[in-house]
C-alpha positions as CSV (number, residue, x, y, z in Angstrom):
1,X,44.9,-48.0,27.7
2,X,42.8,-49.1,24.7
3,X,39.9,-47.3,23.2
4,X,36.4,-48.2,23.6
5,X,34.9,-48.4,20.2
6,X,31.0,-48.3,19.5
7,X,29.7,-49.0,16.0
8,X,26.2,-48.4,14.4
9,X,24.9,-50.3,11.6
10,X,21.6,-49.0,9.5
11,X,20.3,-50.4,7.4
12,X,18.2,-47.7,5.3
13,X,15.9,-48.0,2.3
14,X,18.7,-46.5,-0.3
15,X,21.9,-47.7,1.7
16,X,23.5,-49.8,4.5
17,X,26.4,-47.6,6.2
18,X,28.4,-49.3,9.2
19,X,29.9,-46.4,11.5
20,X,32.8,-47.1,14.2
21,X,33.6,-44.2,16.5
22,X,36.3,-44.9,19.2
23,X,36.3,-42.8,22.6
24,X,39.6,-41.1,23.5
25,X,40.9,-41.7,26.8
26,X,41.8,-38.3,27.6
27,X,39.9,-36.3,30.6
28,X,40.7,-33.0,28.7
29,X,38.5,-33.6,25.6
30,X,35.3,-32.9,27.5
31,X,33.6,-31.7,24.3
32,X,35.4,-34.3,21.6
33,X,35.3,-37.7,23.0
34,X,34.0,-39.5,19.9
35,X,36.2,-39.6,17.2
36,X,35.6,-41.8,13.8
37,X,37.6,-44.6,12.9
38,X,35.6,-45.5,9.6
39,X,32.5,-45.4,7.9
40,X,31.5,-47.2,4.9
41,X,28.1,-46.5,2.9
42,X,27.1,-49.7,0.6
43,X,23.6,-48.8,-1.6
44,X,21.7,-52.2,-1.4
45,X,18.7,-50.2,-2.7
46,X,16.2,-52.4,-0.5
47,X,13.5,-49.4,-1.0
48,X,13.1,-50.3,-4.6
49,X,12.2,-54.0,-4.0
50,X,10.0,-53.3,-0.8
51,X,7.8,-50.2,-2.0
52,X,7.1,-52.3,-5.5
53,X,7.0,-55.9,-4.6
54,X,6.2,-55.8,-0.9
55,X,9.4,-57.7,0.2
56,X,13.5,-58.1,0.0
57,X,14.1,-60.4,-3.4
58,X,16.3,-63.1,-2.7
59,X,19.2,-61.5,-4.3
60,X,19.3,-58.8,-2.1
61,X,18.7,-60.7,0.7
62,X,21.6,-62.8,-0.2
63,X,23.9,-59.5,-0.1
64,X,22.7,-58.2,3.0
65,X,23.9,-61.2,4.7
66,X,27.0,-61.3,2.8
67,X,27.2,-57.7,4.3
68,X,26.6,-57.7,7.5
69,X,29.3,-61.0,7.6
70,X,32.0,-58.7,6.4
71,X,30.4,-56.0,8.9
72,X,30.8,-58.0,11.6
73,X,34.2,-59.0,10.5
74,X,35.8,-55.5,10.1
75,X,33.7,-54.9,13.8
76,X,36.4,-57.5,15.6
77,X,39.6,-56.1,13.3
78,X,38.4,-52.6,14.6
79,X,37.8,-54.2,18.7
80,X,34.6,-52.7,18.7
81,X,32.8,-53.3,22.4
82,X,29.4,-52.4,21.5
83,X,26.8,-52.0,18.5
84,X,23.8,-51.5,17.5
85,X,22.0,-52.4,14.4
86,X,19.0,-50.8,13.0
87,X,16.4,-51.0,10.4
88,X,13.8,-48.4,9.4
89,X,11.3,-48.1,6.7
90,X,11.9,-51.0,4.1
91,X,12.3,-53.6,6.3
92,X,9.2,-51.8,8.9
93,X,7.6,-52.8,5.7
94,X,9.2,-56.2,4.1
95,X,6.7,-59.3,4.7
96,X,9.6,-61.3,5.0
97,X,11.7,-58.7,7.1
98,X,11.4,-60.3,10.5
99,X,12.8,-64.1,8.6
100,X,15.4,-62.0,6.8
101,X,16.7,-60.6,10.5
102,X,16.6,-64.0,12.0
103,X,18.5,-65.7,9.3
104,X,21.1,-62.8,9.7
105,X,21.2,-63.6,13.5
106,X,21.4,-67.3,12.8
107,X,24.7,-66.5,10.1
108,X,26.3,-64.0,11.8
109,X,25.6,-63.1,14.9
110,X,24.1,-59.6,14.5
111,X,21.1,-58.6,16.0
112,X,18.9,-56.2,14.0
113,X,16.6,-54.2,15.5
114,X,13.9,-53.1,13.3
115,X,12.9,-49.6,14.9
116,X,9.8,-47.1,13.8
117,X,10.0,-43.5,12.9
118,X,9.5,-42.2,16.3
119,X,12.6,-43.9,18.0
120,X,14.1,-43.1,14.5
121,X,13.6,-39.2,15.1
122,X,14.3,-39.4,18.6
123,X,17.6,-40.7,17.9
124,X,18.8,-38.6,15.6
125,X,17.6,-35.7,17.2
126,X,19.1,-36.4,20.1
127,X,22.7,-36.9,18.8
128,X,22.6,-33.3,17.1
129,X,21.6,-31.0,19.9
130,X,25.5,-31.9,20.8
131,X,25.9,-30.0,17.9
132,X,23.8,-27.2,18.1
133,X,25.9,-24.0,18.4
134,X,22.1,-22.2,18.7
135,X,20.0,-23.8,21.4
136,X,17.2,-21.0,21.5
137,X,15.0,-20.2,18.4
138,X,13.0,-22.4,16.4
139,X,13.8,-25.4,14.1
140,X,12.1,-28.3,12.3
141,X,14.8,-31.0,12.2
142,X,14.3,-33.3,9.2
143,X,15.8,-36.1,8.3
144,X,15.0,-37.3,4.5
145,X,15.7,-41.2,4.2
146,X,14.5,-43.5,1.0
147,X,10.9,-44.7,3.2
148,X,10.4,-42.1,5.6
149,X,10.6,-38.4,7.0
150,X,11.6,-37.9,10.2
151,X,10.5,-34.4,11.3
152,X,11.0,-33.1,15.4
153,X,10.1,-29.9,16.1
154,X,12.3,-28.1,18.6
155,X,11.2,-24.8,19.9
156,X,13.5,-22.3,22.3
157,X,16.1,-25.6,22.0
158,X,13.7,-27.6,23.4
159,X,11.8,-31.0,21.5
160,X,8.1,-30.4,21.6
161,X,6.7,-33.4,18.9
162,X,8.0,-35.6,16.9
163,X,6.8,-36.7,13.8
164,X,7.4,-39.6,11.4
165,X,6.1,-39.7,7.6
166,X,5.6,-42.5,5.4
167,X,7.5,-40.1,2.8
168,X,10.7,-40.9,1.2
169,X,12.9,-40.8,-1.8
170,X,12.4,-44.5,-2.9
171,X,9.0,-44.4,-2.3
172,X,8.5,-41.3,-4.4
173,X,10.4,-42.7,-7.3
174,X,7.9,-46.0,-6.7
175,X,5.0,-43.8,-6.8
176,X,4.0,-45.5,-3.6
177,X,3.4,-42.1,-1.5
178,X,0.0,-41.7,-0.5
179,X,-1.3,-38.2,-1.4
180,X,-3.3,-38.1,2.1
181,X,0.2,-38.8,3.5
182,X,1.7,-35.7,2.1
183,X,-1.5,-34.3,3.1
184,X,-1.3,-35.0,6.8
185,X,2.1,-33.7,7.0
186,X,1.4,-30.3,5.3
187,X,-1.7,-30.0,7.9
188,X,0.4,-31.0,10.7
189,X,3.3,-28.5,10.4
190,X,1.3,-25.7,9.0
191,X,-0.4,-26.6,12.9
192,X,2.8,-27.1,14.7
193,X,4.5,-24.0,13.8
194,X,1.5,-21.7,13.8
195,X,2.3,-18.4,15.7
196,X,5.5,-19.1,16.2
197,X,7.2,-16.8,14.2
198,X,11.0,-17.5,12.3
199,X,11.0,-21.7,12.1
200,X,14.3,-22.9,9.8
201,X,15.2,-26.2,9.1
202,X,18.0,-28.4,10.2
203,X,18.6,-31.3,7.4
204,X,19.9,-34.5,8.1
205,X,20.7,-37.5,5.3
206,X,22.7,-37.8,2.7
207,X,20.8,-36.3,0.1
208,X,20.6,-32.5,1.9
209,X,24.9,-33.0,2.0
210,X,25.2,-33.7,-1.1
211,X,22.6,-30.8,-2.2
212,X,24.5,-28.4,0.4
213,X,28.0,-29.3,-1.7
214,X,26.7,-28.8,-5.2
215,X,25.2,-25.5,-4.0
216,X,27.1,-22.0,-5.4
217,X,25.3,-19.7,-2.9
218,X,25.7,-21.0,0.6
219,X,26.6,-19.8,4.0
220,X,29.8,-21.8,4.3
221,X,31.1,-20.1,7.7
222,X,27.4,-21.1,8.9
223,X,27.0,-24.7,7.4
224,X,23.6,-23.2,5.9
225,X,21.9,-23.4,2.3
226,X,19.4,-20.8,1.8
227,X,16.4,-22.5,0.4
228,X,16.3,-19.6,-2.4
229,X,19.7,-21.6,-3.7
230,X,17.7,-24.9,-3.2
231,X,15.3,-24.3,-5.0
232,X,17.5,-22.9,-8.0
233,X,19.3,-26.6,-7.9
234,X,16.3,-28.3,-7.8
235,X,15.3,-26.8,-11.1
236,X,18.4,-27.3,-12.5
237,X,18.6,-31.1,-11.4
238,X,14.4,-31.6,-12.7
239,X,15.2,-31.9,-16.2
240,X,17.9,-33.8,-16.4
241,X,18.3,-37.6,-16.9
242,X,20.0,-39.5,-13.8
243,X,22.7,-40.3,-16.5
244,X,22.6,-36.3,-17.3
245,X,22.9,-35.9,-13.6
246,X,25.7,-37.9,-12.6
247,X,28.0,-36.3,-15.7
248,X,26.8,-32.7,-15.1
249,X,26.9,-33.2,-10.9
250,X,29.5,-35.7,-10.5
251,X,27.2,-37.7,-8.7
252,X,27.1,-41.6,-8.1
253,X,24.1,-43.1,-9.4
254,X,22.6,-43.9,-6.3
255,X,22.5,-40.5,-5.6
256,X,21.6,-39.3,-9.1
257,X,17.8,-40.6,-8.7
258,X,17.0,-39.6,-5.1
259,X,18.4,-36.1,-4.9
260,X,15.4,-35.1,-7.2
261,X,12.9,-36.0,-4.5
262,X,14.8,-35.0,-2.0
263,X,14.9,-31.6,-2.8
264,X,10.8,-31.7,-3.3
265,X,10.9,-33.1,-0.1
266,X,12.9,-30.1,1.6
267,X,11.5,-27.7,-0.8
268,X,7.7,-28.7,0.6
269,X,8.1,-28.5,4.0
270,X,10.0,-25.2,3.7
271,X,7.2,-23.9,2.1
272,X,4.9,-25.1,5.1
273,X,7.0,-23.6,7.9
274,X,8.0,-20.6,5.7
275,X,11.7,-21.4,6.4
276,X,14.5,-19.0,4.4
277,X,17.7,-21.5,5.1
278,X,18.7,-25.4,5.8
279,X,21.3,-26.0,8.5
280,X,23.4,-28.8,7.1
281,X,25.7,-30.6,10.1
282,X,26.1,-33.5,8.4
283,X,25.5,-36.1,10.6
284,X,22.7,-38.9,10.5
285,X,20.8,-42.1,12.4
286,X,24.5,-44.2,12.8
287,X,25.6,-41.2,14.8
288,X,22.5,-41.0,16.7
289,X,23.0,-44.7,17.6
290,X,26.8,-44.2,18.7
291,X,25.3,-41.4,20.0
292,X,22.6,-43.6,22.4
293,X,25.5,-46.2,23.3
294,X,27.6,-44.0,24.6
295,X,25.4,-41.9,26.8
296,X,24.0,-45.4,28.5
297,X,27.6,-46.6,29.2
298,X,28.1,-43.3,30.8
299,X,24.7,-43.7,33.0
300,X,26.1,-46.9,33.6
301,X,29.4,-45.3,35.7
């Protein structure tokens, strides 16, 4: 018997990954049915044309179609039997997002749906408490994209709020955070998390993986990075030059911009919610959506 594939498609402010996870037809992997087949990460950057100009430029738009044709393409080479497409915070915010999505559905057949930062949050959060080896205690689960901050807040391994901030790593570098934004989300965890004792942080994105690996003092058995050794990276990482950055980190340069704010982003709500380490599964939004499509296909039999 074949494999069922599923594949996710999101399209984020920084980059556009594609993910394809088959299931395995075997009764005894109770606990490992999804297994990847590929993932590929493509940094169109749509953040930095959105938060300055208020929309996709026609260039980009141009490779985003191009993109999501050769998506689609390596989709049927790969028999994938569902998907899911979804955008978040630049195209939330494009003024031409919704003609960019039909044109896309016109040339190649994808449908994109443009989701906000709740459903965003939701998604992810529910794909990792799969993972969660510690299902009691408390965590602020953050997930750090190039619009927005996803934040849920689970206490005793349940999901008591989730939150969504107009707060990313594209917008930063734009200067086109509010500072009543950052506000209202340093009000609104110091809130949350009152009383409640030991909160840490479970990272999700990119930029906390990346952060995690460059790290020398890190809890390796664990997946954890103590936010002391965080915040000794950051400062290392401040002064530097992208350029500077990408010779001294061996880092890409659309990484070598973003992992700055990133870390101020981490470092800040750590401060909030007084949290001494960052769990780092490394696993994002795509896998939340493989994560969705496979649960309803189960509800389904």
């Amino acid at each position: 018997m074949p494999n069922t594939c599923y594949a996710a498609i999101d399209i984020g402010s920084n980059a556009v990954r594609l993910l394809i996870k088959k299931v395995k037809d075997d009764e005894t992997l109770v606990n490992k049915k999804l297994s990847k087949a590929l993932m590929l990460r493509v940094p169109l950057r749509l953040g930095f044309d959105v938060f300055s100009l208020g929309e996709v430029s026609d260039e980009k738009t141009v490779k985003l179609q191009r993109l999501m044709k050769a998506f689609r393409q390596l989709m049927k080479i790969y028999d994938v039997t569902d998907y899911r497409a979804c955008a978040t915070s630049a195209m939330r915010d494009a003024r031409n997002g919704k003609s960019i999505i039909k044109k896309i559905q016109k040339d190649t057949g994808i449908t994109i749906e443009v989701i906000d930062g709740q459903e965003e949050a939701h998604m992810i959060y529910n794909n990792h408490i799969e993972c969660m080896v510690d299902r009691t205690g408390n965590y602020i689960y953050v997930d750090v994209g190039g619009g927005s901050t996803e934040i849920n807040l689970l206490v005793d391994g349940e999901l008591q709020h989730s939150l969504s901030y107009n707060i990313g790593t594209i917008r930063m570098l734009n200067g086109a955070v509010c500072e009543n934004v950052w506000s209202q989300m340093h009000e609104d965890l110091a809130r949350l998390t009152e009383g409640l004792g030991e909160v840490n942080i479970i990272g999700s994105g990119g930029n906390i993986n990346k952060l995690y690996r460059l790290a020398e003092k890190k809890d390796r058995k664990n997946l954890r990075l103590p936010v002391t050794s965080l915040q000794t990276l950051y400062e290392e990482l401040l002064p530097l030059t992208p350029k500077q950055r990408m010779e001294a980190f061996n880092l890409k340069a659309d990484r070598a911009d973003v992992i700055v704010p990133a870390s101020e982003i981490f470092l800040a709500i750590a401060k909030v919610v007084r949290s001494e380490y960052i769990c780092v599964p490394v696993i994002g939004l795509a896998d939340g959506i493989i994560g969705s499509l496979y649960e309803e296909k189960e509800m389904r039999h």
